[in-house]
Residue, then its C-alpha position, 0 to 999 in steps of 0.5 A: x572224483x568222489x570217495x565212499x566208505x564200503x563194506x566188504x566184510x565176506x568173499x561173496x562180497x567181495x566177488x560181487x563187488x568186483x562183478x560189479x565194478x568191472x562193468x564201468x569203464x571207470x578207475x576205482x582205487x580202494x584206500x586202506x591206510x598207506x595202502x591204494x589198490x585198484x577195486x578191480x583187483x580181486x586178489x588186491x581187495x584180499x590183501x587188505x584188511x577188510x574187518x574194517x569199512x574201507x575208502x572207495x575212490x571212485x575216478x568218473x564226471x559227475x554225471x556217471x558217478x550218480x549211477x556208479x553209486x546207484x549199483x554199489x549201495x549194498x556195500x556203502x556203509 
């Protein structure tokens, strides 16, 4: 497991981002507080503050987290 702060600070985004992540055949929770939601939720990322960088957990071997984040780099923050 590997944790990486994102930013998703517009819908468009946000929308990509989901687009994104949906692709891996992996689990993703995003941690907001005392909030866990699964990433691939778009109405669950909207629940939650997102004027703020916010804690991406990403489930996967090491070997396919190079390329998770690989994809995901315009949203590390």
């Amino acid at each position: 497991m590997k944790t990486v702060q994102i930013s998703l600070n517009s819908i468009d985004k946000v929308k990509a981002f989901v687009n994104e992540i949906t692709k891996f055949d992996t689990d993703f929770d995003l941690v907001s507080g005392r909030y866990v939601i699964d990433a691939k939720s778009i109405m669950g990322i909207f629940s939650l503050d997102l004027s703020k960088p916010i804690d991406l957990c990403i489930h996967a071997d090491e070997a396919t987290i190079d390329s998770i984040l690989e994809v995901l780099k315009p949203y590390i923050v």
